[in-house]
Backbone bond lengths (Angstrom), bond angles and torsions (degrees), N, CA, C in turn:
res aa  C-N    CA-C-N  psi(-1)  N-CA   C-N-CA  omega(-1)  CA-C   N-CA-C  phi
1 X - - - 1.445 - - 1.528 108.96 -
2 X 1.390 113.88 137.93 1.287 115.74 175.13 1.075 118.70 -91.49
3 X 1.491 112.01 155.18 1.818 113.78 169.47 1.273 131.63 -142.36
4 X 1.513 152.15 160.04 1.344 142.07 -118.12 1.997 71.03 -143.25
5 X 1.353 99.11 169.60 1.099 135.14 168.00 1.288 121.74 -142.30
6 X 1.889 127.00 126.56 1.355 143.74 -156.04 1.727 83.89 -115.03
7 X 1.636 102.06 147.52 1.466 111.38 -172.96 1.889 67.64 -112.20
8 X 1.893 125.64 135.25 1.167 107.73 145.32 1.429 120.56 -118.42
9 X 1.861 116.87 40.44 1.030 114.62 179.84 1.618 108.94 -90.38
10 X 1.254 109.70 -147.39 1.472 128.44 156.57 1.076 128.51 -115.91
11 X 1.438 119.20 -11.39 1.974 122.22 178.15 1.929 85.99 -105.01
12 X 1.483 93.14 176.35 1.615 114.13 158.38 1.480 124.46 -77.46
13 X 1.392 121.60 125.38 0.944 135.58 -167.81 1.926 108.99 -110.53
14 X 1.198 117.13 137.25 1.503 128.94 -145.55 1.661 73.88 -145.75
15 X 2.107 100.83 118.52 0.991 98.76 -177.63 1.830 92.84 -143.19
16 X 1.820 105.16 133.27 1.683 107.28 -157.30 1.698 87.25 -81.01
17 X 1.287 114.10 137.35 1.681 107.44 172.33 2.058 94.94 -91.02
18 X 1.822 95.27 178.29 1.598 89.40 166.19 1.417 98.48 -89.88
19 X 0.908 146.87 44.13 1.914 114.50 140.77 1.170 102.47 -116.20
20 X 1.508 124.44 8.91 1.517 125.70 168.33 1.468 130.62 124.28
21 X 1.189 96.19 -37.99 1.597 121.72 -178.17 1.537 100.28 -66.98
22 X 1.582 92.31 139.49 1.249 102.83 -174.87 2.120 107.28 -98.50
23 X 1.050 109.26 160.55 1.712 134.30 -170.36 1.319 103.12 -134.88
24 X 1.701 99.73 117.91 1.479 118.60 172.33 1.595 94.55 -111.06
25 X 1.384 104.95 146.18 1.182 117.47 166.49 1.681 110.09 -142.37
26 X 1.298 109.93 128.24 1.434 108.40 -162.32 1.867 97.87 -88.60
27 X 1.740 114.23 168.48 1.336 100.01 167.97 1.581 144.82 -31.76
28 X 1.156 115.88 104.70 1.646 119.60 166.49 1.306 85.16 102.03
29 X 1.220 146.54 -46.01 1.250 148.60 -162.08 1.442 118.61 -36.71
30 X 1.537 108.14 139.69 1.633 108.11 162.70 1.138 107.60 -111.65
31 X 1.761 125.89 151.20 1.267 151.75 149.68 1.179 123.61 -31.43
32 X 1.570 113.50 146.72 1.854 95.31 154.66 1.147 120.02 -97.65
33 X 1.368 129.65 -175.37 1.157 113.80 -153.69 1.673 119.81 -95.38
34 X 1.371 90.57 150.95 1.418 110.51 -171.14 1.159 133.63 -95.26
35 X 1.582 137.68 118.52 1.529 114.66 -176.08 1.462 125.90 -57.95
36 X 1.313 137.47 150.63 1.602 126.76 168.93 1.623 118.79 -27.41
37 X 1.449 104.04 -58.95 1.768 152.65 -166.70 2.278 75.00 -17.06
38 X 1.804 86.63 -51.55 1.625 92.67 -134.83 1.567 98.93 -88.40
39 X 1.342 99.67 8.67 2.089 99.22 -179.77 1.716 86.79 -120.20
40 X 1.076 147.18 -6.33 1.643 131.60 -144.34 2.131 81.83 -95.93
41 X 1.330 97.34 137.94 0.997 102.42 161.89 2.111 116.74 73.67
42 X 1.034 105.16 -25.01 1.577 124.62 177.45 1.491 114.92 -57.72
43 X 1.315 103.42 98.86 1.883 105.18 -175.76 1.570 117.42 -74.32
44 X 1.077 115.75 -15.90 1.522 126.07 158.25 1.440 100.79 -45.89
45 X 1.267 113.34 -94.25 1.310 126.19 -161.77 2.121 106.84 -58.88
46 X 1.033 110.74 -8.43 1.347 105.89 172.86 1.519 111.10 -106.79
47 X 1.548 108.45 0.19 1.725 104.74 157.95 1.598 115.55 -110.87
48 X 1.496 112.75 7.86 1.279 107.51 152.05 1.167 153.64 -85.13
49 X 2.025 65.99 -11.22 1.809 85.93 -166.42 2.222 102.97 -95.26
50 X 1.392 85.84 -27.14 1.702 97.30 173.15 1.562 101.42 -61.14
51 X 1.473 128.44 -34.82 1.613 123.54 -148.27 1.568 100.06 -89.43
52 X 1.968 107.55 -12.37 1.379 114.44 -158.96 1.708 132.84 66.25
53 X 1.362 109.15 43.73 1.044 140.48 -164.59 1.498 130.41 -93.76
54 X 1.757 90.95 -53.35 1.038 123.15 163.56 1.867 118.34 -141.28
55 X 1.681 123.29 153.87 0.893 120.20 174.67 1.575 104.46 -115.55
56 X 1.591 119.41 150.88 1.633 116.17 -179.36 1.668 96.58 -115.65
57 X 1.377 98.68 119.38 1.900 100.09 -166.38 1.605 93.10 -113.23
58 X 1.324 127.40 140.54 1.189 144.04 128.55 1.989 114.57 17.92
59 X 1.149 121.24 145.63 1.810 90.45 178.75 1.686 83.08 -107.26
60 X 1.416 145.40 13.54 1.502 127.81 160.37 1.644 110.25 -92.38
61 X 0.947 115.68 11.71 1.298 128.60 164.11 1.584 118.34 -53.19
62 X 1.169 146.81 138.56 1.377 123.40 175.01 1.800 109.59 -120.81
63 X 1.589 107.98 156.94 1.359 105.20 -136.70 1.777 94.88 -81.84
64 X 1.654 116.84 -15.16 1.241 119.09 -179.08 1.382 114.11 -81.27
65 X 1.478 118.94 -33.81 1.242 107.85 158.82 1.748 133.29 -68.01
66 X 1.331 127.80 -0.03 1.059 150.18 -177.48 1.076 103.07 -84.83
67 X 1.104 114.14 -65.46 2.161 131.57 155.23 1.279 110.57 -8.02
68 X 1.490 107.39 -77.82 1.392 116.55 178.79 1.405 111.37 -72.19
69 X 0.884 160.46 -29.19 1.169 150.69 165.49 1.644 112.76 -52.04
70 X 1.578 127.76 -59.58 1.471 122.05 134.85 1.302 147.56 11.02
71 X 1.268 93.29 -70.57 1.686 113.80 -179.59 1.544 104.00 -86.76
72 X 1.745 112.57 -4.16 1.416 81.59 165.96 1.737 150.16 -115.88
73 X 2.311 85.38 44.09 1.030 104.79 168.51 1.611 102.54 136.54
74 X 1.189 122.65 0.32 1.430 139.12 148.23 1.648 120.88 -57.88
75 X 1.308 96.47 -77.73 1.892 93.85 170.30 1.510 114.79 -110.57
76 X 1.328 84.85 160.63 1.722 102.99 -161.01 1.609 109.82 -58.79
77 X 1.560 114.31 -45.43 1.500 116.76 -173.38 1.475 120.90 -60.89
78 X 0.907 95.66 162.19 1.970 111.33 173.76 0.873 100.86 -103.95
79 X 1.532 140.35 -9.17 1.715 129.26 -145.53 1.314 104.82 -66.46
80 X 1.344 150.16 -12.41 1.078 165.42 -160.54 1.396 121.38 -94.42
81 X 1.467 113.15 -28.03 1.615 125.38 -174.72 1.558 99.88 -107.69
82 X 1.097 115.44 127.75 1.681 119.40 166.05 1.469 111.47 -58.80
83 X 1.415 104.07 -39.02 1.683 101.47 -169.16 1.717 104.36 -63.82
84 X 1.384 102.77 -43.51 1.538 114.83 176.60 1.439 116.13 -54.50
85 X 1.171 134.60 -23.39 1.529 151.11 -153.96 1.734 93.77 -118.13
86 X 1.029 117.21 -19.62 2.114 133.09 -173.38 1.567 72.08 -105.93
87 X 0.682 160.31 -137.16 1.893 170.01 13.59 1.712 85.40 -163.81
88 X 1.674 112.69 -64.21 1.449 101.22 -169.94 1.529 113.08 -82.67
89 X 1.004 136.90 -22.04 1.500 133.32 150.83 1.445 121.22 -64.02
90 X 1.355 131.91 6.31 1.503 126.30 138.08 1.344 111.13 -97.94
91 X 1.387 126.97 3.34 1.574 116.57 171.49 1.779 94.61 -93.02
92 X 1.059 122.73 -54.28 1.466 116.84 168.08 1.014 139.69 -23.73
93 X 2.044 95.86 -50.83 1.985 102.85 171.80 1.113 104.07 -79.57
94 X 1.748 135.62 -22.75 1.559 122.66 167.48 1.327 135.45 -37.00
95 X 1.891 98.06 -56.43 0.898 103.45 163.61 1.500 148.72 -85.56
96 X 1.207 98.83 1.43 1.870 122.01 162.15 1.137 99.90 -51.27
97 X 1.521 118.29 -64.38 1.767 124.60 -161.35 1.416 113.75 -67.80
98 X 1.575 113.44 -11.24 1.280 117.00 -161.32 1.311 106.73 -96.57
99 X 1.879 117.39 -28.93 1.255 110.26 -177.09 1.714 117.56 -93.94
100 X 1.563 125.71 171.49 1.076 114.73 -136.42 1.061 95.04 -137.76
101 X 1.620 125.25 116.70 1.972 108.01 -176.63 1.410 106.21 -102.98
102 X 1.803 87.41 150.82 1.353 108.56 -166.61 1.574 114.86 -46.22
103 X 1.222 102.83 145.22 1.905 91.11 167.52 1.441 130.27 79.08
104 X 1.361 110.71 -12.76 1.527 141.34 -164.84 1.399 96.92 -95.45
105 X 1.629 114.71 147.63 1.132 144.29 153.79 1.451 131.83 -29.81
């Protein structure tokens, strides 16, 4: 059975498999899928997963429900919630109106 790997930090995470090859996973990001072969036994990936770094999910897992699970207080982003993506694009136009260019009217 195969399995995916969830990045739930905020930087890129560079992860050594056992047949050697290395796995980038960029922020929030999930993997494609992975055989067991290459997580069984791998102390890398079982001190990332202890440090909360990374999570190793199931590959019938689905990637939107993973999302939400995330956002609810694991990783930092909203990018995932519309309301969150509505919420910080009216703090944006707030502060558009608020700042003041030089020299201007």
């Amino acid at each position: 059975m195969s399995k995916k790997i969830q990045n739930l930090t905020g930087r890129q995470v560079i992860i050594r498999l056992s047949s050697g090859q290395s796995l980038f996973i960029g922020p929030g990001g999930v993997s494609n899928e992975i055989p067991d072969k290459e997580l069984r036994d791998n102390t890398m990936v079982n001190k990332l997963q202890a440090k909360r770094v990374i999570r190793v999910l199931p590959v019938e897992a689905k990637v939107a429900d993973i999302s939400a699970q995330a956002h609810t207080g694991e990783a930092k982003s909203g990018a995932g919630s519309s309301s969150a993506v509505e919420e910080e694009t009216g703090t944006i136009e707030k502060n558009k109106k608020k700042t003041k260019t030089k020299g201007g009217k």
